[in-house]
C-alpha positions as CSV (number, residue, x, y, z in Angstrom):
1,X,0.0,0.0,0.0
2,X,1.6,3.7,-0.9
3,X,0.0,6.3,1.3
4,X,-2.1,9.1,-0.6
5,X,-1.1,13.0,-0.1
6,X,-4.2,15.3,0.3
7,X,-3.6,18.9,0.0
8,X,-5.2,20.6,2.2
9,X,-6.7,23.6,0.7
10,X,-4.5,23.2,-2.4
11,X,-0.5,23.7,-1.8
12,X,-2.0,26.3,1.1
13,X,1.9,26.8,2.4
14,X,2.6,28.4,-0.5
15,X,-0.2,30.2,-1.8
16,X,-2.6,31.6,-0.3
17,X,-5.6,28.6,0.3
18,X,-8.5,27.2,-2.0
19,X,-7.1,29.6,-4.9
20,X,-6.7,28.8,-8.3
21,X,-3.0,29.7,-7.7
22,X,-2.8,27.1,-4.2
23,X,-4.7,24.3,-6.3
24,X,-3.3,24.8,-9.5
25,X,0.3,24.6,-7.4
26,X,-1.0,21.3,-5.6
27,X,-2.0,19.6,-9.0
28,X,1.1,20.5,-10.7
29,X,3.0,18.7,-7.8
30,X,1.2,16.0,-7.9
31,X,-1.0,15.5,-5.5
32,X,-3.4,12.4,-5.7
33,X,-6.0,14.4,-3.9
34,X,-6.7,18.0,-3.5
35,X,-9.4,19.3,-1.1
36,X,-11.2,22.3,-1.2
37,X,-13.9,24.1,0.9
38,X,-17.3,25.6,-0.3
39,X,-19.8,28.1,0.7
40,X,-22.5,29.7,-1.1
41,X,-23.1,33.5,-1.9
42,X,-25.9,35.8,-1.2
43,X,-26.9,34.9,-4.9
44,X,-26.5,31.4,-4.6
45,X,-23.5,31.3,-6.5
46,X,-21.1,27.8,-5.3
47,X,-17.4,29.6,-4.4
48,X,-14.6,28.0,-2.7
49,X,-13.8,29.2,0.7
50,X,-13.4,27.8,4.0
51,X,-14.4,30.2,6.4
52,X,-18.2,31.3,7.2
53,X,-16.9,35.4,7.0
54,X,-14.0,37.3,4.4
55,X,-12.4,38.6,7.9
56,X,-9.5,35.8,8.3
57,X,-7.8,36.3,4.8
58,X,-9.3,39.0,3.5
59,X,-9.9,41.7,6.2
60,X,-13.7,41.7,5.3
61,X,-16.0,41.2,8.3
62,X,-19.1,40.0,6.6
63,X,-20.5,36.8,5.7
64,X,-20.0,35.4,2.5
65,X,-23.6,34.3,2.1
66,X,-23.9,38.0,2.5
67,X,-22.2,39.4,-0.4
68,X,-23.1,38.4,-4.2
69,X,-20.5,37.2,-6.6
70,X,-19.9,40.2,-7.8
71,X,-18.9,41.3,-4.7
72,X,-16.5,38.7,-3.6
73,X,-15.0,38.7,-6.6
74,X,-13.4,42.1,-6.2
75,X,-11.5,41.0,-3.2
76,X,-7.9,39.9,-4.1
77,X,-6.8,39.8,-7.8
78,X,-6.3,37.3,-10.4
79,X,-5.4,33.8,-9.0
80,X,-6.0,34.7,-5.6
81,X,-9.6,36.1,-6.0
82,X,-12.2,33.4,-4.3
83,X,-12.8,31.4,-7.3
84,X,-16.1,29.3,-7.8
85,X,-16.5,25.7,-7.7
86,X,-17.1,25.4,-11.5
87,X,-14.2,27.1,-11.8
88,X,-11.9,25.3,-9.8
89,X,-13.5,22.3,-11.0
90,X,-12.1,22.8,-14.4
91,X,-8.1,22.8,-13.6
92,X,-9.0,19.2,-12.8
93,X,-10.5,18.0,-16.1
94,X,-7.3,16.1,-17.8
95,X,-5.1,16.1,-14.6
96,X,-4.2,13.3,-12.7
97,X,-5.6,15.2,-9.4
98,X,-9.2,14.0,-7.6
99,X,-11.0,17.0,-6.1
100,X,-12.1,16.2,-2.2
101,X,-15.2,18.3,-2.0
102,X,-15.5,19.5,2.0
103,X,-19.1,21.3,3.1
104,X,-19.9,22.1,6.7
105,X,-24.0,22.0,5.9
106,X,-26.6,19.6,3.5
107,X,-27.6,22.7,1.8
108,X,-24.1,23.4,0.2
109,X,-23.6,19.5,-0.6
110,X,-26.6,19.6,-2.3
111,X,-26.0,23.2,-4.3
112,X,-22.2,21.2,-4.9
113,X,-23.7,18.1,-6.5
114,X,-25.6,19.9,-9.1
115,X,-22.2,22.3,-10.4
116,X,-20.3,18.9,-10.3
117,X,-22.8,17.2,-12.5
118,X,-23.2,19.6,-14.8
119,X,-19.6,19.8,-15.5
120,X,-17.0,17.9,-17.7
121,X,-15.0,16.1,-15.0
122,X,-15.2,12.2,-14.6
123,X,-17.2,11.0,-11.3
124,X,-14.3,9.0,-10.0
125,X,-11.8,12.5,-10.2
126,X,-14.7,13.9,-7.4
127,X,-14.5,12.9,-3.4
128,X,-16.7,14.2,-0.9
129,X,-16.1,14.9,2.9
130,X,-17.9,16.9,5.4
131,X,-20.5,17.1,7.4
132,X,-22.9,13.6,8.3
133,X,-25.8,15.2,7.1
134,X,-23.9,16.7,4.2
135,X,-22.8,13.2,2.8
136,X,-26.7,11.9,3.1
137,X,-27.3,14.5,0.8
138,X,-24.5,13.3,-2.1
139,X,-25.7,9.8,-1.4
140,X,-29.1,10.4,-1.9
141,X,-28.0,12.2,-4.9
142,X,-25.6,9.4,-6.6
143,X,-25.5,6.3,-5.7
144,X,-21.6,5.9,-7.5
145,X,-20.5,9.2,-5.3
146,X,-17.3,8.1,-3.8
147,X,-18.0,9.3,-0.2
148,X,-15.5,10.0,2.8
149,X,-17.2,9.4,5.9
150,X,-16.8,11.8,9.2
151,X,-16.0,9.6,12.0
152,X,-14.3,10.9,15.2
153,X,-15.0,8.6,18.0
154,X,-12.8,7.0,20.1
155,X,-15.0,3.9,19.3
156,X,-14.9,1.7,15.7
157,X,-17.3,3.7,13.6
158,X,-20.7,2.6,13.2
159,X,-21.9,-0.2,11.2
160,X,-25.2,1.6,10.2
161,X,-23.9,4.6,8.9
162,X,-21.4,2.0,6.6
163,X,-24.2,0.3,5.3
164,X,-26.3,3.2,4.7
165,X,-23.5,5.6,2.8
166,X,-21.0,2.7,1.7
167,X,-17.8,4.8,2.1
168,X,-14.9,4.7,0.5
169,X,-13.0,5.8,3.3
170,X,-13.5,6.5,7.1
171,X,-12.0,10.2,7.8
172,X,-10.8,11.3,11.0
173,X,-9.1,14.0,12.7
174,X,-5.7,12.3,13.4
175,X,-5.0,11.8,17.0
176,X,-8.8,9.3,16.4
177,X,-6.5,6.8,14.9
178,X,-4.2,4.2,15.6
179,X,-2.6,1.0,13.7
180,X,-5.5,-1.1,15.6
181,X,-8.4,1.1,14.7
182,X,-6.9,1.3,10.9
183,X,-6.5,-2.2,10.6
184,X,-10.2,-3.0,12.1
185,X,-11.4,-0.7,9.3
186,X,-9.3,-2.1,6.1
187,X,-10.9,-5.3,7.4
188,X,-14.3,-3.7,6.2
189,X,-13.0,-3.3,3.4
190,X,-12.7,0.2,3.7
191,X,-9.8,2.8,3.5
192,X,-8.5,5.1,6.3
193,X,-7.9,9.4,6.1
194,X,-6.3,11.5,8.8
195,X,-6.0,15.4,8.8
196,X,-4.5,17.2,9.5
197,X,-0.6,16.4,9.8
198,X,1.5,19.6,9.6
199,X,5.1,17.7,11.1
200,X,7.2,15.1,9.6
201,X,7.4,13.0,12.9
202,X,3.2,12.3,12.8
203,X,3.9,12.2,8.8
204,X,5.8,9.5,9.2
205,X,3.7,7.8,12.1
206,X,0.5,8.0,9.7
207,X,2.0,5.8,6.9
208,X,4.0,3.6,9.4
209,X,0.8,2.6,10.6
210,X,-1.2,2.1,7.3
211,X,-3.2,5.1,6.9
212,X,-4.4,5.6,2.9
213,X,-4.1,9.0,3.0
214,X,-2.8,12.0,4.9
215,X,-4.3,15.5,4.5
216,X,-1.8,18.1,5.0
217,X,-1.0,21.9,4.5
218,X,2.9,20.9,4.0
219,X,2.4,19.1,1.0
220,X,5.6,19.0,0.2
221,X,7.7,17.7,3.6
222,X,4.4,14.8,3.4
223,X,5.8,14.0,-0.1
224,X,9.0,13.8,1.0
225,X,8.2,11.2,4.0
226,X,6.3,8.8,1.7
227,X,8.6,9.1,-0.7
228,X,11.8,8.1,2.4
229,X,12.8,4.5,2.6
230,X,16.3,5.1,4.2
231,X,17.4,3.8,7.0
232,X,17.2,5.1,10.6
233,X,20.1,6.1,12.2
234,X,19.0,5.1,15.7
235,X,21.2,8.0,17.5
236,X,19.9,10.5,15.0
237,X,19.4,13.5,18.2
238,X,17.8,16.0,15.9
239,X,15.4,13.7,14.7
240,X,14.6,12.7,18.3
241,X,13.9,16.2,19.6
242,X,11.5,16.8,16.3
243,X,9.8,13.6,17.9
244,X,9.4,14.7,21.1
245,X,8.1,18.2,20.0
246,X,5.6,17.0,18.0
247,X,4.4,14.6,21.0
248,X,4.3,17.3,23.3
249,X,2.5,19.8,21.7
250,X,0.2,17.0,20.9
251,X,-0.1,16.2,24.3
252,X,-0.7,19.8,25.5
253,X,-4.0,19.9,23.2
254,X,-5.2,16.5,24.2
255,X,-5.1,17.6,28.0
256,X,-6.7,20.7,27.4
257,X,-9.5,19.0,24.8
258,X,-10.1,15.9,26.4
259,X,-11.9,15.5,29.7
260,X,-10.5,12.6,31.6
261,X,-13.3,9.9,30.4
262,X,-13.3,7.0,32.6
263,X,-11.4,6.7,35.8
264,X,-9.7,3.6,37.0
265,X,-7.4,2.3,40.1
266,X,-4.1,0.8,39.9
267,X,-2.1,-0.2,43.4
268,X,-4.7,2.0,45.7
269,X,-8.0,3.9,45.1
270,X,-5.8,7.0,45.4
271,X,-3.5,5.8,42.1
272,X,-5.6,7.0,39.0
273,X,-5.5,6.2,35.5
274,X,-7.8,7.6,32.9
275,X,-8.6,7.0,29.2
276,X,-6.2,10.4,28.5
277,X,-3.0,9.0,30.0
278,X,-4.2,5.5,27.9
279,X,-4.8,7.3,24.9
280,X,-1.7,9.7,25.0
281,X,0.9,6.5,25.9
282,X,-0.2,4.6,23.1
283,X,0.0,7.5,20.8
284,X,3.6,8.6,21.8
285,X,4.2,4.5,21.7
286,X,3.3,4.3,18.4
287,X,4.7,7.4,17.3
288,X,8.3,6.4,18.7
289,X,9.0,2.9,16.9
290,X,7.5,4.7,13.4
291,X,10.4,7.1,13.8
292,X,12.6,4.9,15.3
293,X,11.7,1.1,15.1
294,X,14.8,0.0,17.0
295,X,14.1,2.0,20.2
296,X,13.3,1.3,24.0
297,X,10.3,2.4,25.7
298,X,9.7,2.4,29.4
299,X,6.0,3.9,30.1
300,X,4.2,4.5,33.3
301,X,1.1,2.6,32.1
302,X,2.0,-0.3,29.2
303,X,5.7,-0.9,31.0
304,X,9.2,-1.8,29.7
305,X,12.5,-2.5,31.4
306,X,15.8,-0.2,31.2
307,X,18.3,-1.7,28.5
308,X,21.8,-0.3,28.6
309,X,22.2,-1.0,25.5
310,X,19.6,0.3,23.3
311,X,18.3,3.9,23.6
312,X,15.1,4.1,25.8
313,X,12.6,6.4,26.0
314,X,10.8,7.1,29.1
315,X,7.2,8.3,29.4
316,X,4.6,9.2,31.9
317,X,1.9,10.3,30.1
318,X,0.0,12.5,32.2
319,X,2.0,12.6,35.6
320,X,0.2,14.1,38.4
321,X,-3.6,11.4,37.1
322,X,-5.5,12.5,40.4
323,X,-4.7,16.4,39.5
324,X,-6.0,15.9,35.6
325,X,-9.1,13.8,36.7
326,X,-10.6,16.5,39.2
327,X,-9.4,18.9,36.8
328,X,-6.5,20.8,39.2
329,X,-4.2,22.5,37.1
330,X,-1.2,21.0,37.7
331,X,-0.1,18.2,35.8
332,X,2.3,17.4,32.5
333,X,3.8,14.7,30.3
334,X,7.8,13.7,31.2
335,X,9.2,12.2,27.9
336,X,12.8,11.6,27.9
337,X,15.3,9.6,25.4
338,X,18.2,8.6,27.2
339,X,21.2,6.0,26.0
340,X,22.3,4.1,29.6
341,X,21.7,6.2,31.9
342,X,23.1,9.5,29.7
343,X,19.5,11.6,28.9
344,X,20.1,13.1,25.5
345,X,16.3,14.9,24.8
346,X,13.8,15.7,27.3
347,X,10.1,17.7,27.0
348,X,7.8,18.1,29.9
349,X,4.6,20.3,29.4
350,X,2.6,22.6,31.3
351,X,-1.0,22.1,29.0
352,X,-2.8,24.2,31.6
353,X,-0.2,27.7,30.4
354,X,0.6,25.8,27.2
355,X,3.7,25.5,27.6
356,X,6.3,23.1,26.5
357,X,9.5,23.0,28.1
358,X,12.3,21.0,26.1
359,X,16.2,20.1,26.1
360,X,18.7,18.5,24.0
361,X,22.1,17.8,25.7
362,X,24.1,20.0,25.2
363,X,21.7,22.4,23.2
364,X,20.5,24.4,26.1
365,X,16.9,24.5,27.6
366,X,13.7,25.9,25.6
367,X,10.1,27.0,27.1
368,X,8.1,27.0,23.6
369,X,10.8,27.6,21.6
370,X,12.2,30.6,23.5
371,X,15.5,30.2,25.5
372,X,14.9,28.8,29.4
373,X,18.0,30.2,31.7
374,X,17.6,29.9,35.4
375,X,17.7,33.1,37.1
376,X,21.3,34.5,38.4
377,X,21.1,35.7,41.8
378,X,23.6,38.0,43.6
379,X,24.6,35.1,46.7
380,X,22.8,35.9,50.4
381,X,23.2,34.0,53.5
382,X,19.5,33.6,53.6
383,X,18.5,31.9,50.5
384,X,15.6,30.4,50.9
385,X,13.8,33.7,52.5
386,X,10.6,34.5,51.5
387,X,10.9,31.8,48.3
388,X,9.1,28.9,47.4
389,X,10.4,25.4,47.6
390,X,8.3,22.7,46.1
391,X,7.3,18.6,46.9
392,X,5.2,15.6,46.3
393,X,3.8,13.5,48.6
394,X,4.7,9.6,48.8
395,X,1.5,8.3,46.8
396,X,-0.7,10.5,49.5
397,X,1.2,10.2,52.5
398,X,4.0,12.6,53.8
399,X,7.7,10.6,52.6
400,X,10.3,10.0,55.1
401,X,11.1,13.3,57.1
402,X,8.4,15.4,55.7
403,X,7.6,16.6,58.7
404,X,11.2,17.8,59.9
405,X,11.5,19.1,56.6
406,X,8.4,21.5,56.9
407,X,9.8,22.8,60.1
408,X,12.6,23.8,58.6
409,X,11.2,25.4,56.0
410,X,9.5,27.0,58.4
411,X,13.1,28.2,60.5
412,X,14.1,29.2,56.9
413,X,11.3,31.5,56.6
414,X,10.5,29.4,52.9
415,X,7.1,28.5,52.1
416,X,6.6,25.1,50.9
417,X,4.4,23.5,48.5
418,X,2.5,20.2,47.9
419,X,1.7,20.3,44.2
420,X,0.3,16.6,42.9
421,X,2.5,16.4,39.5
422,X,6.1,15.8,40.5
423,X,7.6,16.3,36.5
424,X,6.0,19.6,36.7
425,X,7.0,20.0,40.4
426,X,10.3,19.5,38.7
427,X,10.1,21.7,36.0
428,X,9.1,24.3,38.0
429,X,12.3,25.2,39.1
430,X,13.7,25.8,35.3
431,X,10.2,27.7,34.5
432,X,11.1,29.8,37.9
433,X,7.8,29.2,39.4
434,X,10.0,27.9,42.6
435,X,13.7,27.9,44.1
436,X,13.6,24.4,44.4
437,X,12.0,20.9,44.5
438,X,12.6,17.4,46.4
439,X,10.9,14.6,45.2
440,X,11.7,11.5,47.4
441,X,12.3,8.9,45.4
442,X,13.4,9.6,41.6
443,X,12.2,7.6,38.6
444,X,13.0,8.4,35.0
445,X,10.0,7.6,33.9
446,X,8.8,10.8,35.8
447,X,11.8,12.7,36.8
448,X,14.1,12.7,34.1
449,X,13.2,14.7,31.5
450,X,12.3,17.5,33.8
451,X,16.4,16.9,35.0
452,X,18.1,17.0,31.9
453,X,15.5,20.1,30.9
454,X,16.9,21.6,34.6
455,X,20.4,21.0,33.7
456,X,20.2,22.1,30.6
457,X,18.8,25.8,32.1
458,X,21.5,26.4,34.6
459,X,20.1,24.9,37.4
460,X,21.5,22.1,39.9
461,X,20.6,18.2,40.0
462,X,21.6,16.3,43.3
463,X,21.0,13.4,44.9
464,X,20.2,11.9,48.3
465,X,24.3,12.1,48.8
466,X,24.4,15.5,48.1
467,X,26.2,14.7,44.5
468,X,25.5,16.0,41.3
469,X,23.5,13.4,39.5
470,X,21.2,13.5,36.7
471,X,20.1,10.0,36.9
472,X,20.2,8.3,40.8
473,X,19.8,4.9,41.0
474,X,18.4,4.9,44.2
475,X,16.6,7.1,46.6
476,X,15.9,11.4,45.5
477,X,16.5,14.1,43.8
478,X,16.7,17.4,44.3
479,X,16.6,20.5,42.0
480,X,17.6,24.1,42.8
481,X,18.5,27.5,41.5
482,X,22.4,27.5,42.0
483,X,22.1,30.4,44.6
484,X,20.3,27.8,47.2
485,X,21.7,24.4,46.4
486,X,23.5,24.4,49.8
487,X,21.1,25.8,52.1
488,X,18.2,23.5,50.6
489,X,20.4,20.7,50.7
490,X,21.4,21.2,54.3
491,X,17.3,21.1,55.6
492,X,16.8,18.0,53.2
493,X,19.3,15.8,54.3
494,X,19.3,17.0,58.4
495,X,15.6,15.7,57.5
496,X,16.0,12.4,56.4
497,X,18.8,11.3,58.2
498,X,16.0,12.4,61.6
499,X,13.6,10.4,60.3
């Protein structure tokens, strides 16, 4: 199977979209599929355009169902006036480009069907996608109409609405899919769609995992990544921060779109799991071995083991589960790729700020793209006064010289805080939302990206020994704005060695 590029909007990264110039572009680079928006003016004229108002690209406030032909066709000039669906329906007669027909109402599907009928282009160059309602509407009105059906549930889609408008394909927003749910519908007999992929690392998980065809506004870098059949080099670091980028920032909208869904236990009532931090491990699962099909993953809900010898990623999907299922805003993702015990790319997020926080050795520390430099601090003798220091509880009980550590923190006239997310707890101390953080016992799977991301922005990585140590094999960790690392360290280990 050869995966299928869909322009989205015609070559819309390089012309302006749904213009004769963006599709005219897309066909001449050959794009299998093109697809194109309509709307209908005041007069009842078919025109291609995606938005319900002229404000977005044109700087026209009204409605296009407002304005005549006439009208919208001053706006612009030459190719990159709106054009009408008859028109744009003519640069396809003789290509090797299908049209993909999208409407957001039955009323414009219907006003569609008739232009498409009445002009020269072959049946099977024409697709239509859109609304449910929409697609009744084409059905109804052909029976041959090859049909791409709306489905974005987390569930297989319905076996009605497949016998009822016999699609060619099921079409989904993306992040609906994985290489189960595709291969559940090619067994139907049925082909897959995703839209829409903007990044070469999902690119490349869509056709790893047997999607038909990928709708995208980089038409160009998806051509590219079908077109790819070299090998992998396995230590390939830039290639591995694009990856974790692209899992973040997916992540970030998951958390804020998503509500939890249902709730499970794992080891205690108090240890949560939901369908998000399911749903966003698999993802970043399956989006790690298409990029990199030799890799290690260690995850906080499918499992793993560390392997010295191959390089490992390290997930925790949504760290801080209680926090995201009663909706407290404090929680992330930790994804880390480390070789041994050597972290080489880190990104934690903050999806209630949108935020994403990154780090590639050596590289320096990033906070959406900007630089991420720990605050310099002329030295005091009194640290920790009137700061914020930052910890987790032991699942939800105090860990091992809590309470001598509060005290202190008390003498030290530092307040401290309990935040339920311990990567972002973490993090915090790079984003300078705190002076410092303890966690009591460090995993990678929850601790080390926010490390390397920590080192990697000036700030100071010790363990239970007092020893710099990005990675401790036992016991915690401790991070800290240079200007403190003493002082904390002093009330952290006085504490546990009370306990």
């Amino acid at each position: 199977m050869t995966t299928v590029a869909t322009a989205h909007r015609g070559d819309s990264s390089v012309h302006r979209e749904n213009t004769v110039a963006a599709i005219s572009s897309a066909i001449a680079r050959g794009a299998q599929i093109i697809e194109i928006d309509i709307r209908q003016s005041k007069d009842a004229h078919v025109i291609v355009l995606h938005d319900p108002t002229l404000e977005r690209l044109w700087g026209h406030p009204a409605k296009a169902s407002e304005l005549t032909l006439a009208q919208i066709s001053e706006l612009g000039f030459a190719e990159t006036r709106i054009p009408t669906l008859a028109a744009v329906i003519e640069l396809f007669v003789g290509s090797h480009s299908a049209i993909l027909i999208d409407m957001d109402s039955d009323e414009n599907a219907l006003a569609a069907l008739e232009v498409v009928k009445a002009s020269k282009l072959p049946a099977e160059q024409v697709i239509w996608c859109g609304v449910l309602d929409g697609m009744r509407v084409i059905r109804r009105g052909s029976s041959t109409a090859r049909i791409w059906l709306p489905w974005n549930e987390q569930i297989l889609v319905d076996s009605a609405l497949i016998a009822e408008l016999k699609p060619e394909s099921v079409n989904s927003q993306y992040s609906y899919w994985n290489r189960e749910k595709v291969e559940a519908v090619h067994k139907l007999g049925i082909k897959t769609s995703a839209w829409t992929i903007d990044d070469v690392p999902t690119m490349r998980w869509a056709k790893a995992i047997g999607i038909d065809s990928i709708t995208t506004n980089q038409l160009a870098k998806l051509q590219a990544v079908i077109a790819d059949q070299s090998a992998v080099d396995p230590l390939d670091i830039p290639r591995a921060a694009e990856l974790s980028q692209s899992i973040a920032h997916w992540a970030v909208k998951i958390c804020q779109w998503m509500e939890p869904g249902k709730v499970l236990t794992k080891v205690n009532p108090a240890d949560l799991v939901t369908e998000v931090d399911l749903l966003i491990e698999s993802h970043a699962r399956e989006m790690i071995l298409a990029n990199f099909p030799t890799h290690n993953i260690v995850g906080e809900e499918f499992g793993g083991e560390f392997d010295a010898a191959r390089p490992t990623w390290y997930i925790d999907p949504v760290d801080g589960t209680t926090n995201f299922a009663n909706r407290t805003p404090w929680s992330s993702l930790s994804l880390s790729l480390a070789v041994g015990r050597d972290p080489l790319v880190a990104v934690t997020i903050d999806p209630w700020r949108d935020k994403v926080f990154s780090a590639v050795k050596g590289k320096g520390a990033f906070v959406n793209g900007e630089p991420l430099k720990t605050p310099v601090a002329e030295p005091t003798s009194t640290p920790l006064a009137g700061k914020v220091v930052l910890t987790e509880l032991a699942g939800s009980r105090p860990w091992r010289g809590f309470t001598k550590f509060l005290d202190s923190m008390h003498e030290n006239f530092c307040t401290l805080r309990i935040m339920g997310a311990g990567t972002l707890t973490l993090t915090a101390v790079s984003a300078n939302y705190g002076i410092g953080a303890v966690i009591h016992k460090f995993s990678p799977i929850d601790h080390l990206a926010a490390a390397l991301i920590a080192r990697e922005a000036g700030s100071v990585i010790v363990n239970e020994a007092g020893e710099d140590d990005i990675f401790p094999q036992k016991g915690g960790v401790m991070i800290v704005q240079p200007i403190a690392r003493e002082a904390l360290y002093k009330v952290w280990s006085e504490s546990l060695a009370e306990a």
